[in-house]
C-alpha positions as CSV (number, residue, x, y, z in Angstrom):
1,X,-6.1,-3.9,-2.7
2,X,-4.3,-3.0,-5.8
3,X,-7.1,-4.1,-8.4
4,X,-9.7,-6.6,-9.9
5,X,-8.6,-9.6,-11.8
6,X,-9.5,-9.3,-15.5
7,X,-12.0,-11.9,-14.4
8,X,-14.4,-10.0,-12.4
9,X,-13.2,-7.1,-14.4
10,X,-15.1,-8.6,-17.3
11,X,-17.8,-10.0,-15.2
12,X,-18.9,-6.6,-13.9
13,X,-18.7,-5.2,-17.3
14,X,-21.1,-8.0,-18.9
15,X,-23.7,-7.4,-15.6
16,X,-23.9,-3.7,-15.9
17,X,-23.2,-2.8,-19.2
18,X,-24.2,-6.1,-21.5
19,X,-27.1,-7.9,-20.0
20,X,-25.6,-10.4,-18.2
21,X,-26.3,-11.7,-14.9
22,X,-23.3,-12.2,-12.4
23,X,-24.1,-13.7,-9.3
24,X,-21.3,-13.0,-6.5
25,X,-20.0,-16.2,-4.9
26,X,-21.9,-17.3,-1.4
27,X,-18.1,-17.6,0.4
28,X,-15.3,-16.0,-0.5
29,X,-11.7,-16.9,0.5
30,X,-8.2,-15.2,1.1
31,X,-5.0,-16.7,-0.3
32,X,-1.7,-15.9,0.5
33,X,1.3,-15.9,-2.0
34,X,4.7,-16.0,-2.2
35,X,5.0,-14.5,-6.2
36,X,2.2,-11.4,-6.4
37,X,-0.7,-12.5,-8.6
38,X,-1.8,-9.9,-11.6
39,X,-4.8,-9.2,-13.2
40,X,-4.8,-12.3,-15.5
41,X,-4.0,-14.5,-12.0
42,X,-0.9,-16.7,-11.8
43,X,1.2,-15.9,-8.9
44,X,2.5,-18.2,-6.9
45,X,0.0,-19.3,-3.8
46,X,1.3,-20.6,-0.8
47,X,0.9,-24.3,-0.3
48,X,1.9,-27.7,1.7
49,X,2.6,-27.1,5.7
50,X,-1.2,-26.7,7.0
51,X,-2.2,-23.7,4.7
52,X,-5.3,-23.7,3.7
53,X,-7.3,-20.2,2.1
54,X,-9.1,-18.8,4.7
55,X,-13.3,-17.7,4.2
56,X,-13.5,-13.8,4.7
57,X,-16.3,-11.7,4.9
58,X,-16.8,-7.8,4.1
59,X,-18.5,-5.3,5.3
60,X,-18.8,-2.4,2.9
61,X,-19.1,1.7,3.7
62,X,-18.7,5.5,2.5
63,X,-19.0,6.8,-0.8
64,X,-16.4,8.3,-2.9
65,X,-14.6,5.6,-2.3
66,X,-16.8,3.1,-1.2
67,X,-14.5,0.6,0.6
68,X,-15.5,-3.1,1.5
69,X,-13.5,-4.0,4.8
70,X,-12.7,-7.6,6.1
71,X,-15.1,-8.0,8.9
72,X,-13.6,-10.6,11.2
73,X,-10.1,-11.8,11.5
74,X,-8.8,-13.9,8.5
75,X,-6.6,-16.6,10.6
76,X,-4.5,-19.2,9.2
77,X,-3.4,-22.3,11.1
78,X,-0.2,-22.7,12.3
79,X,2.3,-23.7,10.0
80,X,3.8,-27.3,10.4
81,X,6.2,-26.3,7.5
82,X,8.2,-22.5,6.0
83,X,5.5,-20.6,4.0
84,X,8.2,-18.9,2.8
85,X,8.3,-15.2,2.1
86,X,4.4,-13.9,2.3
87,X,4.2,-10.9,-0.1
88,X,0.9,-10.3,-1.6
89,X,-2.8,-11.5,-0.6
90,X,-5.4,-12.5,-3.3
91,X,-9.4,-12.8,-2.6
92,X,-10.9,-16.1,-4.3
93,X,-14.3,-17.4,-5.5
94,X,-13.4,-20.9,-4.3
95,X,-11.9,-23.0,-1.4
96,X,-9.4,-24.6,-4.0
97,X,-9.1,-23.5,-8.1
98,X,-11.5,-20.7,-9.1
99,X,-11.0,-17.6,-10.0
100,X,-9.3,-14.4,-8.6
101,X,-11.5,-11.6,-8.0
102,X,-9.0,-8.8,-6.4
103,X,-5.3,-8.9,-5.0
104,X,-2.7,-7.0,-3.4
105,X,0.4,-6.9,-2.2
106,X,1.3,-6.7,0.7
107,X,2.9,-3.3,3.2
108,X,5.1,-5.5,4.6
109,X,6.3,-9.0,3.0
110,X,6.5,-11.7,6.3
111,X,8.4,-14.6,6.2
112,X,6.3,-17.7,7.5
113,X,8.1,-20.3,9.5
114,X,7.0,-23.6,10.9
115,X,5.3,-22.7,14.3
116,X,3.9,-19.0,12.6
117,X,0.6,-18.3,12.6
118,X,-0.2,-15.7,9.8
119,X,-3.4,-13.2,10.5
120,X,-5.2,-10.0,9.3
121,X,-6.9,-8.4,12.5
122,X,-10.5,-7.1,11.2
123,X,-10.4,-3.9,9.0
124,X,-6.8,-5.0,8.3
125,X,-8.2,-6.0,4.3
126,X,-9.7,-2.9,2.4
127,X,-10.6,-3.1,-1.1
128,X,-11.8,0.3,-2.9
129,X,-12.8,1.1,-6.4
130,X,-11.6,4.9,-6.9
């Protein structure tokens, strides 16, 4: 992935280094977009024609870097309208709304047409902190 949103950025900070308890959401989701996110968020997320984020979960391994690895396939359903042009992936706190935790974009941008079906095979999603 290429980063952390300022957002857990800051929450990480405040947990280690000032006091503060963060507690890491029970679920989290993957979000495809059309316009890349950045750390502060925006982007443009895919929406309309069946999408829906999809829950992910992570398995994380190694040491210098430590790298947490999609578990399972991430599946979407198949699309009953264009996506558009796929090019970057974001992980989420929340089903709908909340907040970006890390993002990416992608190797290869994939255009989604009506009929697609958009996947990440297990280990296909790696997020490391060098």
């Amino acid at each position: 992935m290429a980063g952390f949103s300022d957002y857990l950025e800051d929450k990480v900070l405040d947990h280690v280094f000032g006091g503060t308890s963060y507690t890491a959401p029970g679920t989290l989701y993957v979000a495809l977009y059309t316009v890349a996110p950045t750390d502060t968020g925006g982007g443009t997320e895919v929406s309309g024609g069946a999408y829906v984020r999809k829950t992910a979960t992570f398995n994380v391994s190694g040491t210098s870097p430590t790298t947490a690895t999609n578990a399972a396939a991430v599946e979407y359903p198949t699309a009953t309208a264009d996506y558009g042009t796929v090019v970057a992936v974001g992980i989420m706190d929340a089903l709908t709304s909340g907040n970006l935790l890390a993002y990416a974009n992608l190797d290869t941008s994939k255009v989604v047409s009506s009929g697609d079906v958009f996947r990440f095979d297990a280990g296909d999603l790696d997020i490391t902190l060098a």
